[in-house]
C-alpha positions, 0 to 999 in steps of 0.5 A, spaced: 404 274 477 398 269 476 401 264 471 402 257 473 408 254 477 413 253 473 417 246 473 424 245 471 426 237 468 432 235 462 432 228 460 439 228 462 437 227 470 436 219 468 443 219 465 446 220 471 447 213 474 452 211 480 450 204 479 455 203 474 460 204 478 456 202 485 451 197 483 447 198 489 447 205 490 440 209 493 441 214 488 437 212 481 435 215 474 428 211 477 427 217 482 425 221 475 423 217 472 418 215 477 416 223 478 415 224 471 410 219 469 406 220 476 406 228 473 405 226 466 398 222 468 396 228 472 397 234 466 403 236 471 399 239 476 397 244 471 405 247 472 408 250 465 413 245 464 420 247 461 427 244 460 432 245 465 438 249 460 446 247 462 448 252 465 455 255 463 462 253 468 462 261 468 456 261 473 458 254 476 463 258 479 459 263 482 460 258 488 465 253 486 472 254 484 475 252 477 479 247 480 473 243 482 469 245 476 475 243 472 476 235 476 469 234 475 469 235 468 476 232 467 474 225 471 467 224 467 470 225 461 475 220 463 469 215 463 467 217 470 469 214 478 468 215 484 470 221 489 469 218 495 466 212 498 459 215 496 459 219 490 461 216 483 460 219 476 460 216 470 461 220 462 454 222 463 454 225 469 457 232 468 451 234 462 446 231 468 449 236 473 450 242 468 443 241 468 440 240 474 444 247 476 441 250 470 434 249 471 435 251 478 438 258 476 432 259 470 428 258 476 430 264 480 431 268 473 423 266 472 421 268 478 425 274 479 423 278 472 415 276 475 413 270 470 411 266 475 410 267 484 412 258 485 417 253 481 421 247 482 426 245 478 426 237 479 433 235 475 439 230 478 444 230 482 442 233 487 448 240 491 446 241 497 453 237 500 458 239 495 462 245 497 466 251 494 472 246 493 468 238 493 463 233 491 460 229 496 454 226 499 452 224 492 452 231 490 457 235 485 455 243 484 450 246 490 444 247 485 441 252 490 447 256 493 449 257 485 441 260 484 442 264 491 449 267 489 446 269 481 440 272 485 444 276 488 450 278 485 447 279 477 438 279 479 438 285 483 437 280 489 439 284 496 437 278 502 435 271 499 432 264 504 434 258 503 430 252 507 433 246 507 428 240 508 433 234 506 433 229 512 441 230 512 444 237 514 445 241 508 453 242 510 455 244 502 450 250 503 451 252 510 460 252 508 459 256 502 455 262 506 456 261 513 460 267 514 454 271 509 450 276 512 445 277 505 443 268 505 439 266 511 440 258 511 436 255 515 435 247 516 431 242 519 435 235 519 435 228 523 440 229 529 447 224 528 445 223 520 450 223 515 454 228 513 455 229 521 454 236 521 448 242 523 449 242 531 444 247 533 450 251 536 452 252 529 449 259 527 455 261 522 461 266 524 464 272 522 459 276 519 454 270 518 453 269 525 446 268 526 444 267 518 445 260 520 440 256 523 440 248 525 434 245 528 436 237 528 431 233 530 431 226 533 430 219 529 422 217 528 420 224 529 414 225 526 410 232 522 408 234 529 416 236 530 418 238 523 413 242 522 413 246 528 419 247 528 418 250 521 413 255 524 416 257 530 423 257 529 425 258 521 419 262 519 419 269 525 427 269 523 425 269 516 420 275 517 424 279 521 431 278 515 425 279 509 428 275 503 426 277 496 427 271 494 425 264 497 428 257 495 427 251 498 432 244 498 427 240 497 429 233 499 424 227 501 428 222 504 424 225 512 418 220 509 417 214 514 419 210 507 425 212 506 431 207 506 437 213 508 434 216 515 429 214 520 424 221 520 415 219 519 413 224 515 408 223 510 407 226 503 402 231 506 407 233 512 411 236 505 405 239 502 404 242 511 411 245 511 410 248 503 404 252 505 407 254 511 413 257 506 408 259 501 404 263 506 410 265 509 413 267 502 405 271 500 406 275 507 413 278 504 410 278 497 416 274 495 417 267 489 419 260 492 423 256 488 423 249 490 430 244 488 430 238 488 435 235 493 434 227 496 429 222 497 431 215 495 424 212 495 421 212 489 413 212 490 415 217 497 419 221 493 413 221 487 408 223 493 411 228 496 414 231 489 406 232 488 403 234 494 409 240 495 408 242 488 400 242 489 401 246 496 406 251 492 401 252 487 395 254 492 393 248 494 391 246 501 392 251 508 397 251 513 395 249 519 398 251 526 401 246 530 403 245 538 411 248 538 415 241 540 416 242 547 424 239 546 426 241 539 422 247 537 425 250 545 432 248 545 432 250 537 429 257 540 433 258 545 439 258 541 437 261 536 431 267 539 440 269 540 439 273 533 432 273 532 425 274 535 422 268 536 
């Protein structure tokens, strides 16, 4: 497994364009279109760049019903509208979204038959608000927890991890396998943001009970806190639950330039939490696979995209950090519950 990371894109990304319908919407083809070219002048960071196939409605329906497949195709094919006061589709943002599901789960093949320990798949619109049975959020199929769900029902996965970074609470995916046992969500996300959701008495239920885990943080939380609740919250549990599969909804809108949220990190506070996940990942010898989700700045965003792949390449070392005193010990003691802190 010494190929290089593989990094997953379809030219269809910057026909998804909410803008027709919504003129000032945050969510822009501008965001490809700046990462691509920053990647391009640099080689892409050395990665193996490949195009994000469209993923049949047969594995879109791993997670989603037909009944939600079906009214996304029907109203894009109509010429588009909108969905709710923040999600809007035009004609072309149906292939858009069949891609960025595809290029997720020819990740997860790719890691999982051995061609490569890291990828990212770097596609739009973004999943990880849309639920079983509805789009929101900007976000109409969940990108990662279809990838989850093919991992584990046709790839041979038994456990997989997901690591939500996005600024907003990743409500689609924490739904979908709330009451699951065999996919730990685990979450850090801005206290009180958009879609309200991810209280960090909120461990799952049923069966899932405890493979959920929030870590809410408060506005102008800085790398400090994000990072230290990366390292002594979500990290010893997923040790102790050991994936065979790692993927993180890598969303960039935490960056201090972010219009949406109100969080500080920087492009090296990205790159800290990715090797933190790698090295995490290396322990269980195990494959990452990054989807992109938010960020709506588009130099932050590019910055961030960078500093995450170069870390998940092998750049860079993790470093420890001091626990939060407030976060990481209220995330700790509802959590320290299910697993050992």
């Amino acid at each position: 497994m010494s190929s290089p990371l593989l990094y997953f894109r379809h030219p269809s990304s910057l026909e998804h364009d909410p803008r027709l319908l919504s003129p000032d919407h945050p969510d822009t083809p501008e965001r490809i279109v700046a990462i691509e070219t920053a990647m391009a002048r640099v080689g892409w960071l050395g990665c193996e760049v490949r195009d994000a196939p469209a993923a049949p409605e047969r594995e879109i329906e791993l997670v989603h019903t037909a009944t939600h497949v079906n009214r996304i195709r029907d109203l894009c094919a109509a010429g588009g509208g909108q969905i709710d006061p923040d999600t809007f589709v035009g004609e072309a943002s149906y292939q858009a979204a069949l891609h960025a599901v595809g290029g997720a789960c020819e990740l997860v093949r790719a890691l999982l038959r051995g061609e490569a320990r890291a990828g990212f798949s770097a596609t739009r619109p973004s999943g990880h608000h849309a639920g079983r049975d509805y789009a929101m959020g900007f976000c109409l199929f969940n990108n990662v927890a279809i990838a989850a769900e093919l991992a584990i029902r046709e790839l041979g996965a038994e456990r997989v991890l997901i690591i939500d970074w996005d600024v907003h609470h990743g409500n689609g995916t924490a739904d979908i396998f709330r009451r699951r046992s065999d996919v730990l969500f685990a979450s850090i996300h801005e206290l009180g943001l958009f879609p309200g959701t991810g209280e960090v008495s909120d461990a799952g239920a049923a069966e899932g009970r405890g493979y959920t885990i929030n870590v809410p943080v408060p506005h102008g939380s800085d790398e400090e806190t994000w990072v230290s609740a990366l390292e002594y919250v979500i990290i010893p549990a997923a040790l102790e639950f050991g994936p065979q599969l790692v993927l993180i909804s890598a969303g960039f809108d935490a960056h201090r330039d972010d219009p949406l949220a109100h969080c500080l990190l920087e492009p090296s506070s990205f790159a800290q939490m990715a090797c933190h996940v790698r090295d995490m990942a290396g322990m269980l010898g195990v494959p990452v696979g990054a989807v992109l989700e938010g960020g709506y700045h588009p130099p932050a965003v590019t910055e961030s995209l960078m500093a995450t792949v170069a870390a998940l390449s092998g750049v860079g070392t993790a470093e420890s950090i001091a626990p939060d005193p407030f976060v990481t010990s209220r995330a700790a003691a509802h959590i320290g519950h299910y697993w050992t802190l």
